[in-house]
Z-matrix of the N, CA and C atoms (Angstrom, degrees):
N
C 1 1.447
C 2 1.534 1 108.40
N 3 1.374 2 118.82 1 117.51
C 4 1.848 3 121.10 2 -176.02
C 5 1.710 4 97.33 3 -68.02
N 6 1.151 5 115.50 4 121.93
C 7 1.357 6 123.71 5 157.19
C 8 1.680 7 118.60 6 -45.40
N 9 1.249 8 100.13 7 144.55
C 10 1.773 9 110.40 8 -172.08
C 11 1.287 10 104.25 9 -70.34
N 12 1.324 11 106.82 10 103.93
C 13 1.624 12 115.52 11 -175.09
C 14 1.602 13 103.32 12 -130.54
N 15 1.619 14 119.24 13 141.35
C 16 1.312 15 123.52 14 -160.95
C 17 1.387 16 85.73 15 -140.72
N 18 1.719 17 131.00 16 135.79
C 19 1.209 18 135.08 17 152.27
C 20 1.746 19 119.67 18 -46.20
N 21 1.688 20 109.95 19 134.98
C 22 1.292 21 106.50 20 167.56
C 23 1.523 22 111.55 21 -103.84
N 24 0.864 23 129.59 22 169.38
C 25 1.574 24 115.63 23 155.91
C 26 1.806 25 110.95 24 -132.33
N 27 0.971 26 111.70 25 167.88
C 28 1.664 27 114.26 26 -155.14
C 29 1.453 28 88.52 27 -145.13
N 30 1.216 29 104.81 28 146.93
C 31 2.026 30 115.62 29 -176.31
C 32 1.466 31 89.87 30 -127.44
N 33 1.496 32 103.44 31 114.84
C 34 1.483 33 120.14 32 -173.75
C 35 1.706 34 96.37 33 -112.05
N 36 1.280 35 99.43 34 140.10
C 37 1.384 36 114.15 35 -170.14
C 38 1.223 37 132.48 36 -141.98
N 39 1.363 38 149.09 37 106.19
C 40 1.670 39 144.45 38 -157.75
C 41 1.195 40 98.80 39 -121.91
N 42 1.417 41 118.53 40 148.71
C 43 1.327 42 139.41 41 -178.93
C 44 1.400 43 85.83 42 -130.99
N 45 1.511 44 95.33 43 167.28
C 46 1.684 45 129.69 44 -179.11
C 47 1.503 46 108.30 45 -161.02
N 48 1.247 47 126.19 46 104.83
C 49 0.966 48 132.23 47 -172.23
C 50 1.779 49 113.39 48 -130.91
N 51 1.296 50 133.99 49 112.66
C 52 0.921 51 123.65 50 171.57
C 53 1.280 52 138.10 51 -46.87
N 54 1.486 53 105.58 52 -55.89
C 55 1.523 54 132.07 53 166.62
C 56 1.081 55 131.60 54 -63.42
N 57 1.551 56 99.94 55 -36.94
C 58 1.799 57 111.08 56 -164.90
C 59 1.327 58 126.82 57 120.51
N 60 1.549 59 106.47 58 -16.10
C 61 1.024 60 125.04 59 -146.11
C 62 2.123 61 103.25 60 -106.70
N 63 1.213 62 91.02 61 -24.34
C 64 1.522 63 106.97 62 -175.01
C 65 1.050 64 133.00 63 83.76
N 66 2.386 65 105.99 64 24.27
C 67 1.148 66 103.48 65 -169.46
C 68 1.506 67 87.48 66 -110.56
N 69 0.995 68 123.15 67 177.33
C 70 1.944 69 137.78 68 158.44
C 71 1.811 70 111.23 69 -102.17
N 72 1.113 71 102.39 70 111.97
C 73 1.132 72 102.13 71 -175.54
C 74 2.177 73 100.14 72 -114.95
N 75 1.304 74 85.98 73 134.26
C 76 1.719 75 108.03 74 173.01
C 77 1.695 76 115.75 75 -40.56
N 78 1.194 77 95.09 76 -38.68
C 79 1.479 78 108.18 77 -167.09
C 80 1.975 79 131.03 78 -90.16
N 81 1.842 80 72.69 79 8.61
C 82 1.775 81 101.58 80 -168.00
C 83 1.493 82 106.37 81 -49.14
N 84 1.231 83 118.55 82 143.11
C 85 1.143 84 116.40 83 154.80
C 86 2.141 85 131.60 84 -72.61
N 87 1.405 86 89.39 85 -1.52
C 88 1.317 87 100.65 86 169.40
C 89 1.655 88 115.63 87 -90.40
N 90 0.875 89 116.60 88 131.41
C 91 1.895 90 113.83 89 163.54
C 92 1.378 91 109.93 90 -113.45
N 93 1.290 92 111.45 91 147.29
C 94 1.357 93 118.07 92 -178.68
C 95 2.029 94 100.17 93 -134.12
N 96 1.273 95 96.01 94 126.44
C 97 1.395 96 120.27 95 -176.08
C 98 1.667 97 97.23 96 -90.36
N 99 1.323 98 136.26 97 -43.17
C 100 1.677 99 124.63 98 167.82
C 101 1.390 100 97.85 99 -147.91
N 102 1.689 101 94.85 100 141.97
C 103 1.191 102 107.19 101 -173.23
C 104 1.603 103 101.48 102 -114.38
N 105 1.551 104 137.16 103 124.80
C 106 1.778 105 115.50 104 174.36
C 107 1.444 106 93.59 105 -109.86
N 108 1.344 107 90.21 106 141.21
C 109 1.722 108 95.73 107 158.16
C 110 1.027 109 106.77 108 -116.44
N 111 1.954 110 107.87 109 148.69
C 112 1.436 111 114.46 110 175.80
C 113 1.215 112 76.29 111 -154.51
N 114 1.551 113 94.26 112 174.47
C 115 1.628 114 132.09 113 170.76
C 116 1.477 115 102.08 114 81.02
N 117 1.634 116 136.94 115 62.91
C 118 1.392 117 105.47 116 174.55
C 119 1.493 118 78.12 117 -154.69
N 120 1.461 119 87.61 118 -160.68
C 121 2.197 120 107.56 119 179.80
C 122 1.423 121 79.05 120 -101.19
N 123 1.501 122 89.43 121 155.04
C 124 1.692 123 109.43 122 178.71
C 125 1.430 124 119.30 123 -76.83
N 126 1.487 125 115.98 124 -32.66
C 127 1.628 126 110.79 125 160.61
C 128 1.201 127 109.86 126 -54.33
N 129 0.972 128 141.24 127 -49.42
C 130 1.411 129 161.28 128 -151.70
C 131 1.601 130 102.20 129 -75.82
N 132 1.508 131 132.56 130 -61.02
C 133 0.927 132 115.09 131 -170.49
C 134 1.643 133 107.45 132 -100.35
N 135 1.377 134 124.64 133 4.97
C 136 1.315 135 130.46 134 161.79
C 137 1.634 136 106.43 135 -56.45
N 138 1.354 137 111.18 136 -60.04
C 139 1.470 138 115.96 137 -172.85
C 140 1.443 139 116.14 138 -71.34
N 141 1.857 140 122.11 139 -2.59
C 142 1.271 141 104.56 140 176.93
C 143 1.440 142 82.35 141 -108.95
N 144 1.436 143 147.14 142 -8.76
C 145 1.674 144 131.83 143 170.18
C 146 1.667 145 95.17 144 -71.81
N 147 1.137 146 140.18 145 -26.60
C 148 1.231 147 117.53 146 165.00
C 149 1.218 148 133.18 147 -61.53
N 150 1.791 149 105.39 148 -36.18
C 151 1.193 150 99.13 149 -168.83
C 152 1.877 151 110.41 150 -74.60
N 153 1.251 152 94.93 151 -37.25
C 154 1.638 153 123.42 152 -169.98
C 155 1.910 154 100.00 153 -46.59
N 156 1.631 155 112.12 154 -22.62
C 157 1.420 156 129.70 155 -139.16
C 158 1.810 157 76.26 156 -101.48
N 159 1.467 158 123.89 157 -70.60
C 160 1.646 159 130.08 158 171.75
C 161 1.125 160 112.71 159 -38.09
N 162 1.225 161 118.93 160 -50.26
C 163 2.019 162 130.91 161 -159.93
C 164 1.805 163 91.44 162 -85.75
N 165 1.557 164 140.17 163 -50.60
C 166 1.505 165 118.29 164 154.77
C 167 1.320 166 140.93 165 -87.78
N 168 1.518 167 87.23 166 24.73
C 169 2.095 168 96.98 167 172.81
C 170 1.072 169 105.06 168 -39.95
N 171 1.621 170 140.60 169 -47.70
C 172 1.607 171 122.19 170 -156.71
C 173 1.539 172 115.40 171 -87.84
N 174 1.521 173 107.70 172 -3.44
C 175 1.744 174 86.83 173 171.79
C 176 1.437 175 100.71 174 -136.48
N 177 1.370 176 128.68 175 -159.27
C 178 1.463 177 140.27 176 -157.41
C 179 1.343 178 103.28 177 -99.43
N 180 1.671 179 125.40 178 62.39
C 181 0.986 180 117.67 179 168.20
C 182 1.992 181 120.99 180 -101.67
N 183 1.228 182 102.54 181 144.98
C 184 1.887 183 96.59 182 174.54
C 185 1.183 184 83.93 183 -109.85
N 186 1.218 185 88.04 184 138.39
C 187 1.946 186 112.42 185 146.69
C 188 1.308 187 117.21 186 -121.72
N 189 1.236 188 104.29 187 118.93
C 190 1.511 189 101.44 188 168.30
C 191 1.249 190 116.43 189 -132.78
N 192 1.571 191 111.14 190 161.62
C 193 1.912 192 120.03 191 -173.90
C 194 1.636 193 94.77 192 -135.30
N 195 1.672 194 74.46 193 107.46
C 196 2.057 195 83.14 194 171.42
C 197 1.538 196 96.86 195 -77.78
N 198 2.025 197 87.44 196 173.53
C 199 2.009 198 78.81 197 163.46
C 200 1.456 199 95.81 198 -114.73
N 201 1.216 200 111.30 199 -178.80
C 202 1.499 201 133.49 200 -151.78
C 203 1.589 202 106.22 201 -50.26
N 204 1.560 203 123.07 202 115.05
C 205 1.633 204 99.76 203 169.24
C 206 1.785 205 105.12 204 91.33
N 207 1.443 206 125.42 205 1.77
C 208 0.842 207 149.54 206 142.86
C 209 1.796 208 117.92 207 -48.62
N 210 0.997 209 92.71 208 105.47
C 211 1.986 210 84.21 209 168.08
C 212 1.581 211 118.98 210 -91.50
N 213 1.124 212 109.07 211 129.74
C 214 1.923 213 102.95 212 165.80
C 215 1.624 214 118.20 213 -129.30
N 216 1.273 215 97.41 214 136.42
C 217 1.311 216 100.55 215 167.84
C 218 1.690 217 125.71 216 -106.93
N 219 2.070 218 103.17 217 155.84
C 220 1.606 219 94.20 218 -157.66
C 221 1.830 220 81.69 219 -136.19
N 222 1.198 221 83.71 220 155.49
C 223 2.052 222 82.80 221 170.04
C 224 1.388 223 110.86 222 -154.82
N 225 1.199 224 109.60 223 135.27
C 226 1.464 225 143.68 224 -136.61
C 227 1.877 226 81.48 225 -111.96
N 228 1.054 227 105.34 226 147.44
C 229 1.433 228 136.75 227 164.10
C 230 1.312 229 121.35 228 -95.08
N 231 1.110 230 148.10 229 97.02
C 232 1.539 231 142.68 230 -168.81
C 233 1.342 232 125.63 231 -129.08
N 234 1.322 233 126.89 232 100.94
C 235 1.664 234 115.91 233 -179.39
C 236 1.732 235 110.91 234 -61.59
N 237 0.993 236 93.59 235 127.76
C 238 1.728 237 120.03 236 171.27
C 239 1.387 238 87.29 237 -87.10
N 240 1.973 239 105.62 238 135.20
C 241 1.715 240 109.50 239 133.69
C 242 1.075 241 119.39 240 -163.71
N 243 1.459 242 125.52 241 133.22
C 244 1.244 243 150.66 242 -147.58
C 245 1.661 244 105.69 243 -92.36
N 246 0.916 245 104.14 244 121.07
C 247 1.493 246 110.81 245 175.72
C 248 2.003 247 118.79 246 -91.59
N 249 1.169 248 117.53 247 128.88
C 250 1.796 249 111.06 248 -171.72
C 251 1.605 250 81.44 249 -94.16
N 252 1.478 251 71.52 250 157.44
C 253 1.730 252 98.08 251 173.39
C 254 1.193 253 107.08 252 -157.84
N 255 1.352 254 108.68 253 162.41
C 256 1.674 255 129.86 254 175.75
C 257 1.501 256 100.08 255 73.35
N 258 1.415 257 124.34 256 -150.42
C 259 1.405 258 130.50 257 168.68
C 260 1.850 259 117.80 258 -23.07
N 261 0.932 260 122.05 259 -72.34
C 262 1.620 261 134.64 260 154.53
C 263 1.231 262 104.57 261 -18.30
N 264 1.079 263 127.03 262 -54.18
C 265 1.384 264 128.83 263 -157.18
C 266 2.091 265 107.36 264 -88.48
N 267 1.158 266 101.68 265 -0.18
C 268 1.877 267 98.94 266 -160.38
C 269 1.419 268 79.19 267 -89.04
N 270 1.999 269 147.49 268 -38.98
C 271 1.218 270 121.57 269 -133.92
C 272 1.663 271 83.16 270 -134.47
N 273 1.476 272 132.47 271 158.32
C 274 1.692 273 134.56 272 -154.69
C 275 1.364 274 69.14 273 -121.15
N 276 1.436 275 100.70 274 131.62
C 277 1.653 276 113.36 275 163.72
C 278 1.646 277 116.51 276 -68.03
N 279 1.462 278 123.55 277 150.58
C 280 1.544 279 84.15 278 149.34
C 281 0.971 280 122.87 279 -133.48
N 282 1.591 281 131.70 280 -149.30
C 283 1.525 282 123.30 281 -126.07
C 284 1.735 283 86.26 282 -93.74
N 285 1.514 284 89.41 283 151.73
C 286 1.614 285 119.18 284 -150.47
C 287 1.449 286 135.26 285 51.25
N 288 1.166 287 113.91 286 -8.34
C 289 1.638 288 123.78 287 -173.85
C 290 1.573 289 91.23 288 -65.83
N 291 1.032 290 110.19 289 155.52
C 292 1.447 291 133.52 290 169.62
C 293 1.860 292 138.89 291 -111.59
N 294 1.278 293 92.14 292 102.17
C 295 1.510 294 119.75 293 -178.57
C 296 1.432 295 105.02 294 -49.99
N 297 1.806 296 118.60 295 107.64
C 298 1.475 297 110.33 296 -177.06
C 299 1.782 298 96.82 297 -110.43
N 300 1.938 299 101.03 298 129.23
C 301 1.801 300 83.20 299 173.62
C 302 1.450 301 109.31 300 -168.22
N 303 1.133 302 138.58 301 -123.96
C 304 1.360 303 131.63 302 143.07
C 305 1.466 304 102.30 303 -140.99
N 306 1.689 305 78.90 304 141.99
C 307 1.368 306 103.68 305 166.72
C 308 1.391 307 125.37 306 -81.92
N 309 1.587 308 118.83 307 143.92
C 310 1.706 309 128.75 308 -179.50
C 311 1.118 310 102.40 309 -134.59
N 312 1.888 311 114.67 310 137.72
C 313 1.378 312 96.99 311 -178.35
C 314 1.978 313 71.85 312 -135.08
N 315 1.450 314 97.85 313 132.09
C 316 1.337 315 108.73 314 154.63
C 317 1.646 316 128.48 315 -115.84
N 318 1.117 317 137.19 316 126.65
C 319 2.016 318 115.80 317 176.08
C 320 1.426 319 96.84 318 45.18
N 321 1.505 320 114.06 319 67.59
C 322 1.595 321 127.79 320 154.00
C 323 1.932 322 107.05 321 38.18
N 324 0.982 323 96.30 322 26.45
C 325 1.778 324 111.22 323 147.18
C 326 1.096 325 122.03 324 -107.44
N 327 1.406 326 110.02 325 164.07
C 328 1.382 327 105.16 326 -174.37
C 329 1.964 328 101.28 327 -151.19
N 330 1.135 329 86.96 328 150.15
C 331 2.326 330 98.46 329 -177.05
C 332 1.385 331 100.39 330 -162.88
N 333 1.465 332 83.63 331 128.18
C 334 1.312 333 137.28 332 163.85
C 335 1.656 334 121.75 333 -58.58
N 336 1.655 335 139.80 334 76.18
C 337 1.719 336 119.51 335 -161.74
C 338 1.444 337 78.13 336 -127.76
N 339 1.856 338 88.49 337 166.68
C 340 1.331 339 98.78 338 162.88
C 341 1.448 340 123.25 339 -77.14
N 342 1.028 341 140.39 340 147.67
C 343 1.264 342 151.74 341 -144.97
C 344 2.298 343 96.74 342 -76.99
N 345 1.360 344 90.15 343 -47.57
C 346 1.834 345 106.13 344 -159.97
C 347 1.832 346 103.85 345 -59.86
N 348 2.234 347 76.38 346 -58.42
C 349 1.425 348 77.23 347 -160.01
C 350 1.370 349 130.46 348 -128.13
N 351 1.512 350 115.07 349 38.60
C 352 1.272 351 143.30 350 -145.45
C 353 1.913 352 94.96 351 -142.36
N 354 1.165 353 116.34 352 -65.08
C 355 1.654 354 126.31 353 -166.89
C 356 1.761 355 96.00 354 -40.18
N 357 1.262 356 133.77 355 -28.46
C 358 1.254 357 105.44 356 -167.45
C 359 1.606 358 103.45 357 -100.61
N 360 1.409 359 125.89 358 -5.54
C 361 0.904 360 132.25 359 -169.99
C 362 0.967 361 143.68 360 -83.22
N 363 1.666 362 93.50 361 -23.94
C 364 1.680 363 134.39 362 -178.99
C 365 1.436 364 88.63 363 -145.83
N 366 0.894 365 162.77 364 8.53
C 367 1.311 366 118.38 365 134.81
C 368 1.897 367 116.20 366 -128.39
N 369 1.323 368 110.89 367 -175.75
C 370 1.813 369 107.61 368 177.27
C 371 1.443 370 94.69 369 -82.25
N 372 1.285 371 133.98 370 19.11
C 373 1.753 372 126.27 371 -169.57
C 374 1.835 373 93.31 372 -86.33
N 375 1.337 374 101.34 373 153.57
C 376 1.491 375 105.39 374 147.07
C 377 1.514 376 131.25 375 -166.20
N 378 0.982 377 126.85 376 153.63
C 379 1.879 378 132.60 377 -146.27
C 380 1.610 379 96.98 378 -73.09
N 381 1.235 380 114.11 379 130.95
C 382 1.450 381 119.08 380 152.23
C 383 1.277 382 120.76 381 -133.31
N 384 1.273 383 99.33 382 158.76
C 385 1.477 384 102.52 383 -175.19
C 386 1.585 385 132.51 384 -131.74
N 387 1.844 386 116.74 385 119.72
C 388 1.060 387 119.78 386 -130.74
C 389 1.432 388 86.89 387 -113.14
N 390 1.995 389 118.13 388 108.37
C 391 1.120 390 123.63 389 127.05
C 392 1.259 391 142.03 390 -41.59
N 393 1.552 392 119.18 391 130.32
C 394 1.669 393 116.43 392 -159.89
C 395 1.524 394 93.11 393 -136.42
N 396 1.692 395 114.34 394 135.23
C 397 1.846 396 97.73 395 178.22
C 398 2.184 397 74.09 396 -146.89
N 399 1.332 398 85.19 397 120.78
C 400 1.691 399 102.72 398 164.34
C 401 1.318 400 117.52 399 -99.05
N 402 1.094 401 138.64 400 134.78
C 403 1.697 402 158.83 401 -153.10
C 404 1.438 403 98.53 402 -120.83
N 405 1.234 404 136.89 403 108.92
C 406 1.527 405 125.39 404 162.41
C 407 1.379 406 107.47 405 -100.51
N 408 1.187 407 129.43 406 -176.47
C 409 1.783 408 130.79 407 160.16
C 410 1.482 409 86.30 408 -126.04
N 411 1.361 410 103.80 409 132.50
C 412 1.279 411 119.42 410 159.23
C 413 1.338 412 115.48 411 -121.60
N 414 1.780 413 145.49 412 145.66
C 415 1.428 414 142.68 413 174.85
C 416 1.440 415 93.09 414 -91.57
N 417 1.814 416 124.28 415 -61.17
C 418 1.235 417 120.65 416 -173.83
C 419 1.355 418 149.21 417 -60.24
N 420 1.044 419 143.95 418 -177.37
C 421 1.239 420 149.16 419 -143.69
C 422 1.727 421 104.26 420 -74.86
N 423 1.912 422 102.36 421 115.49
C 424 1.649 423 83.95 422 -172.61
C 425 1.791 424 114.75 423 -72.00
N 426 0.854 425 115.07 424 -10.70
C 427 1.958 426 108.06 425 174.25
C 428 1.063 427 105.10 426 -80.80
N 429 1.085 428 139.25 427 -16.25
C 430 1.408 429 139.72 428 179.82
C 431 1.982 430 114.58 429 -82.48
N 432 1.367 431 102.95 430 -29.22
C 433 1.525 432 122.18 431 176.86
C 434 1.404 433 97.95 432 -63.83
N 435 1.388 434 101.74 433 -76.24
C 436 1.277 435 132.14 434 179.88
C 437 1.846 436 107.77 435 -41.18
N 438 1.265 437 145.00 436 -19.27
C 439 1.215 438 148.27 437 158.74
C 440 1.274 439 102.27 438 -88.94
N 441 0.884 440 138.01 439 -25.94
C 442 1.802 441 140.76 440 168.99
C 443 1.287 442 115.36 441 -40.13
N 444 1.109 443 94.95 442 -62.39
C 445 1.506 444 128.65 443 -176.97
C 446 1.367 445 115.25 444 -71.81
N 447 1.494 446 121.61 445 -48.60
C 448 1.223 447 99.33 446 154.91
C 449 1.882 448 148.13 447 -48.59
N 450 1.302 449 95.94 448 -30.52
C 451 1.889 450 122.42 449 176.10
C 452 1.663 451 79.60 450 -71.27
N 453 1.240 452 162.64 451 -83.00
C 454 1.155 453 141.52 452 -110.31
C 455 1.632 454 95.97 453 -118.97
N 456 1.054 455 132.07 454 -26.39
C 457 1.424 456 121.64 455 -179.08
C 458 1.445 457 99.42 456 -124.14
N 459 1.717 458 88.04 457 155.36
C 460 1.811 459 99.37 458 -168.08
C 461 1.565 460 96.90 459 -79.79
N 462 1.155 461 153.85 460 -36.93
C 463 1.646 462 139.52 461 -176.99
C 464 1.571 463 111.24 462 -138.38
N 465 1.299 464 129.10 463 127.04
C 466 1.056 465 149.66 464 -163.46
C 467 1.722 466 116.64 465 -146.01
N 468 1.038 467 116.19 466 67.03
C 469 1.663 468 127.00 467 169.35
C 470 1.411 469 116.89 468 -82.04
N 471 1.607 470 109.07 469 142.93
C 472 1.705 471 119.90 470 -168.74
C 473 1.804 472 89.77 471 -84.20
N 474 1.505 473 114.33 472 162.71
C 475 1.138 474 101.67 473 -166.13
C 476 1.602 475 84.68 474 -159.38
N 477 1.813 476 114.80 475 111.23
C 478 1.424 477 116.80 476 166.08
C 479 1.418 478 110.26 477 -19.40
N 480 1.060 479 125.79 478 133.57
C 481 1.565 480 133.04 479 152.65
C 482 1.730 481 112.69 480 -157.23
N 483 1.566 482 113.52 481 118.22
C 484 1.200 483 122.57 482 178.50
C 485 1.394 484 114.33 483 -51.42
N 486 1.235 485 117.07 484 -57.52
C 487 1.522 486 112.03 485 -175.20
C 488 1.819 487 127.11 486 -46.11
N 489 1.388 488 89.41 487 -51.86
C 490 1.620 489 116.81 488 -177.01
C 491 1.635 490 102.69 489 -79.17
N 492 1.282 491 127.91 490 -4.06
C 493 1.407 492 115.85 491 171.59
C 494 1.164 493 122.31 492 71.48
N 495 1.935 494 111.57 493 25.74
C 496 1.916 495 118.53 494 -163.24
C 497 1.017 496 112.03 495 77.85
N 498 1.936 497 128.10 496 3.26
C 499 1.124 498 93.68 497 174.72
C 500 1.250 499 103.43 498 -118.45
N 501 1.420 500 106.96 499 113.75
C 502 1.633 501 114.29 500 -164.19
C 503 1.544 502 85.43 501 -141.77
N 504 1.322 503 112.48 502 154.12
C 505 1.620 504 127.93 503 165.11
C 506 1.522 505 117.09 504 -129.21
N 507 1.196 506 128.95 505 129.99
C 508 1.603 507 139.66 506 149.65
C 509 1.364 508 121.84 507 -71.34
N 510 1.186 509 154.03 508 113.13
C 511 1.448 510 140.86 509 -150.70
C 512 1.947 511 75.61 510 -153.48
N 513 1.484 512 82.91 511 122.07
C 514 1.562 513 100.72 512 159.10
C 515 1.712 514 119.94 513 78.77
N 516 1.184 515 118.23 514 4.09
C 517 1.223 516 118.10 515 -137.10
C 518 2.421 517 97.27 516 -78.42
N 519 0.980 518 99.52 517 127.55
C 520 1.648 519 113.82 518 164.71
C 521 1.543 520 111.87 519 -25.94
C-alpha cells in the first residue's frame, strides 16, 4: 500500500549582493568572469540575465542559464610553476637555457629534481630498470632476417650468445 504522500514545493532563492544591500553595483570591486544561474522560473531568471547582462556590460563577463539537466563546460586559465630542488636547485639557470629533470606534481604543486640523484631524496619514487629479451621462431634464412631488420630499425648488431648459436640481436640499445 503507497503511503499518503502529497507533493510540496519550496521557492529556493540566492542573492548576491556586494554591499549587503542586494544591489550590483558597476563599480564593484568584485569581477566575475562567468556567472550560471540556476534554480528559478524562467521569466524570472531571464529578466535578472538581462539585468546582470547591462550591470556587466563593461568587462568580459558570460552569463549563462542552462535548463535543468543541462551540462556546461567552463575553462579556467591557470599559471603553473614548478619549483627545482635538490641538485637543480644549487645553480640559477639563465635566460633561455634549459632546465633538464623530472617533473612531480603532488596537491597542485609542482618540482623540478634531478632524475639520478635527487628522486630518492625528495620523493617515495625510485629508478628501475627493465630488461626485455624477445624470442621469435623463424624457418628462414638467418641473413636474410637479419637484413630485414636492418631496413626497419635504426641499429641492429649480432651479439655472441651460446644458446642461440650467434644468433642473437641487440636492436636499439641506449
Amino acid at each position: 500500500m503507497p503511503p499518503p504522500l502529497e507533493p510540496n514545493f519550496l521557492s529556493l532563492r540566492c542573492h548576491f549582493s556586494c554591499y549587503g544591500d542586494g544591489t550590483l553595483d558597476s563599480n564593484s570591486r568584485w569581477s566575475c568572469f562567468n556567472i550560471i544561474l540556476v534554480h528559478g522560473e524562467a521569466n524570472e531568471m531571464r529578466r535578472l540575465k538581462q539585468k546582470l547582462i547591462t550591470q556587466f556590460a563593461f568587462c568580459n563577463t558570460k552569463i549563462i542559464s542552462p535548463k535543468n539537466c543541462q551540462s556546461i563546460e567552463m575553462y579556467f586559465n591557470s599559471e603553473k610553476m614548478a619549483k627545482t630542488i635538490g641538485r637543480l636547485a644549487e645553480k640559477t639557470p639563465e635566460v633561455g637555457e634549459t632546465v633538464s629533470g623530472l617533473l612531480i606534481k603532488k596537491a597542485f604543486t609542482y618540482q623540478i629534481m634531478a632524475l639520478d640523484d635527487d628522486l630518492h631524496v625528495f620523493s617515495q619514487l625510485s629508478i628501475a630498470i627493465i630488461s626485455q629479451r624477445i624470442t621469435i621462431a623463424y624457418s628462414g634464412a638467418f641473413c636474410a632476417f637479419k637484413h630485414r631488420l636492418k631496413q626497419i630499425l635504426e641499429s641492429v648488431d649480432s651479439l655472441p650468445d651460446e644458446e642461440s648459436e650467434g644468433r642473437a640481436f641487440r636492436v636499439h640499445e641506449r
